[in-house]
C-alpha angles and dihedrals in degrees: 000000000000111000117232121243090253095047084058096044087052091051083053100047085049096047095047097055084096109040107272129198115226090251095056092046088053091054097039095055092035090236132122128249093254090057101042083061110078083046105051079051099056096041092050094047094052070057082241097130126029133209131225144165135043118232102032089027096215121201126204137189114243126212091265091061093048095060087055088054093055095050086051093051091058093042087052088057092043093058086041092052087056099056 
């Protein structure tokens, strides 16, 4: 089943909660480096995730973006709860 853009930018924020090299996050979400990209973008961005370090780059996700996490957590029940 193909996961929605919402569904991948919740395994992210999650991920990131602890900082999280590009490489974890990739293997944590099952997706590719080319596709992990236009995310981390985005996220960072929405200033939902930030970024530190040099050499590993880690991301985190920032409170902001734990609040986000939170509202698609509930979103995620509340679809459960339909089927």
């Amino acid at each position: 089943m193909k996961r929605s853009r919402y569904e991948l930018l919740r395994c992210i924020l999650e991920t990131c909660i602890e900082p999280s090299t590009k490489t974890r996050i990739v293997y944590q979400v099952n997706l590719n480096f080319h596709t992990i990209l236009p995310y981390l973008d985005s996220l960072i961005k929405a200033d939902l995730i930030q970024v530190s370090g040099t050499n590993p780059i880690s991301y985190h996700t920032t409170p902001k973006g734990l609040e986000v996490l939170e509202h698609l957590k509930a979103i995620k029940l509340l679809i459960a709860d339909l089927n």
